[in-house]
ChimeraX commands (.cxc) that place a marker at each C-alpha (Angstrom):
marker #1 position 101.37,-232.25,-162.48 radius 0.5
marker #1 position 97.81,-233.65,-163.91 radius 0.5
marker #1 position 97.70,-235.71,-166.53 radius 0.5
marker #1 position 94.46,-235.94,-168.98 radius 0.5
marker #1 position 93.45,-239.25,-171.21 radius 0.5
marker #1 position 91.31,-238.11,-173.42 radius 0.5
marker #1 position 91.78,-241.57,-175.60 radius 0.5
marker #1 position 92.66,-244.95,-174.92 radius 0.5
marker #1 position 95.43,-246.96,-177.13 radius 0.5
marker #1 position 97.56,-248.87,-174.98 radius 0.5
marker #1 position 98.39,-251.15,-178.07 radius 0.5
marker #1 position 99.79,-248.09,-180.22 radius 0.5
marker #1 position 102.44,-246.69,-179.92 radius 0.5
marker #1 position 102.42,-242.43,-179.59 radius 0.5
marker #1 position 103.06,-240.55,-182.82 radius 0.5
marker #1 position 104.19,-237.96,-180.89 radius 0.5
marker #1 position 105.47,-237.57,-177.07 radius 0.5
marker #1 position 106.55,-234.32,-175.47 radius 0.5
marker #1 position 107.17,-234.10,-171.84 radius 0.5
marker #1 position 108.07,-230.69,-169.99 radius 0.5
marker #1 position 107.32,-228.79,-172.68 radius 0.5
marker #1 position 108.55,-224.54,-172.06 radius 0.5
marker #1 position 107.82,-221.53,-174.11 radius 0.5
marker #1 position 108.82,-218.29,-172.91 radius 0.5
marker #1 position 109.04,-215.03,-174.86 radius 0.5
marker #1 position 111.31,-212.30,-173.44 radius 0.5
marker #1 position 109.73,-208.53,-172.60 radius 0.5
marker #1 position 112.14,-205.79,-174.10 radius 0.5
marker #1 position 111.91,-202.70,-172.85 radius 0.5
marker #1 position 114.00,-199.88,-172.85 radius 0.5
marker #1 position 115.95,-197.86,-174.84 radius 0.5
marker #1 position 119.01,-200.50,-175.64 radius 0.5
marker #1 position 116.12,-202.84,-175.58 radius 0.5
marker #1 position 116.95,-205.43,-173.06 radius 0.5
marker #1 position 115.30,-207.87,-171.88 radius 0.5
marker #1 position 113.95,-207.45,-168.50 radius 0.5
marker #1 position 111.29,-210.81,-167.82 radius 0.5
marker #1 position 110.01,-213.30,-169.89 radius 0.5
marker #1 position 106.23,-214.30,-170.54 radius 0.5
marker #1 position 105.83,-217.85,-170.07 radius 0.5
marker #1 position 103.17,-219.32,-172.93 radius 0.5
marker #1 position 103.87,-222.84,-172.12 radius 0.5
marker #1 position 105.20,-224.20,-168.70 radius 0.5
marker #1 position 105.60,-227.89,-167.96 radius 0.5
marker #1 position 103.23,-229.27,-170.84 radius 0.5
marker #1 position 103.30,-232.85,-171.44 radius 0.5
marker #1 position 101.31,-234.81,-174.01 radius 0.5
marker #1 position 100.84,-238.13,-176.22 radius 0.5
marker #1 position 99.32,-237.86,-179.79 radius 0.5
marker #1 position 97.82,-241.02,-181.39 radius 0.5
marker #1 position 97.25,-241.75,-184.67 radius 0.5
marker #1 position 93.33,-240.34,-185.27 radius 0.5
marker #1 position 93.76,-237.35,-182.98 radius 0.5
marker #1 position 93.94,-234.14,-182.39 radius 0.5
marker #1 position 95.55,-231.34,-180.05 radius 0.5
marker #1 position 95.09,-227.63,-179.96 radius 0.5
marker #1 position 96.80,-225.13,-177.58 radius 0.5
marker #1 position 94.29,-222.23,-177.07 radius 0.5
marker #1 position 95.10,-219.02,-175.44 radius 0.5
marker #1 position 93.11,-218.24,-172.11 radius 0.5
marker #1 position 94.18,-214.82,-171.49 radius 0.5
marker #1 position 95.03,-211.39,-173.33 radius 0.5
marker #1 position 98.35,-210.66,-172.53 radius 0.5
marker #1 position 99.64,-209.82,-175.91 radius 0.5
marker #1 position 97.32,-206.71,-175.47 radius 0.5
marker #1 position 99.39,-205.79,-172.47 radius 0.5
marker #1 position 102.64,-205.42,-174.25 radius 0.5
marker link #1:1,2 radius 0.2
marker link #1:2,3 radius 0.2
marker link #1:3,4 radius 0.2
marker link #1:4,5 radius 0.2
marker link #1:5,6 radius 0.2
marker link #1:6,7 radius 0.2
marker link #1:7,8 radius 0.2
marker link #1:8,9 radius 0.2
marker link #1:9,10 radius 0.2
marker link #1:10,11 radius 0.2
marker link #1:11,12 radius 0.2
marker link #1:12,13 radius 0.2
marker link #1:13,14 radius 0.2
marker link #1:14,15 radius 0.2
marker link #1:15,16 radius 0.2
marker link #1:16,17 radius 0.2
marker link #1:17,18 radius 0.2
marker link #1:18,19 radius 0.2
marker link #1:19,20 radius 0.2
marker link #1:20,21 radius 0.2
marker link #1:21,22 radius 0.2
marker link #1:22,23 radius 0.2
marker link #1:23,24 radius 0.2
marker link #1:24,25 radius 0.2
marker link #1:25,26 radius 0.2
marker link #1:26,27 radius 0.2
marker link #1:27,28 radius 0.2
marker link #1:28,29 radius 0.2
marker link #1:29,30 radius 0.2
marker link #1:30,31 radius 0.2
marker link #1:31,32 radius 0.2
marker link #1:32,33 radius 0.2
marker link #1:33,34 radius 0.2
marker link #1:34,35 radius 0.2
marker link #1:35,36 radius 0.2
marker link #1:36,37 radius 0.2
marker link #1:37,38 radius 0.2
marker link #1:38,39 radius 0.2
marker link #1:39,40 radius 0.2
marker link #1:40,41 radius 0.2
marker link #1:41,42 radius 0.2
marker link #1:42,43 radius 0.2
marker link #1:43,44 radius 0.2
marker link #1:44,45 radius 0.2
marker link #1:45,46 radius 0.2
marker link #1:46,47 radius 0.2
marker link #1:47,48 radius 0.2
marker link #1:48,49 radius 0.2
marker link #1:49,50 radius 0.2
marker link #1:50,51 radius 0.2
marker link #1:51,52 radius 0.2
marker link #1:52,53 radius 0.2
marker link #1:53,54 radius 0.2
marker link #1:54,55 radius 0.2
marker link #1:55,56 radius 0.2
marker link #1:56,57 radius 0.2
marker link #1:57,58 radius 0.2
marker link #1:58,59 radius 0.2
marker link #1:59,60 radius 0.2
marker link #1:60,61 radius 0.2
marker link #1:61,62 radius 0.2
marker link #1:62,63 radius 0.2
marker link #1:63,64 radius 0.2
marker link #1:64,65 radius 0.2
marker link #1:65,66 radius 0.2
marker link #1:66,67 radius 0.2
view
């Protein structure tokens, strides 16, 4: 796993730390609708927030289209 810096504060203390972050959303299909995979949005995503920045989570693909 990579890890990206974008900021330097090694005095502060994070405002917010998540490591291993998942998100999965389950694919239903069917008529009982069960589930039968899950997409995974997030897999594995860790990050430190400072005071002063920023973070957005942008989609790179169209897979909502698919379903």
């Amino acid at each position: 796993m990579q890890y990206v810096r974008l900021s330097v504060n090694e005095e502060k203390q994070p405002l917010l730390q998540v490591r291993n972050l998942k998100k999965y959303f389950p694919i239903i299909k069917g008529f009982f609708n069960r589930v039968t995979g899950h997409i995974r949005a997030v897999d594995g995503v860790s990050f430190e927030l400072y005071e002063g920045e920023c973070l957005g989570l942008v989609e790179l693909t169209e897979v909502h289209r698919l379903f």
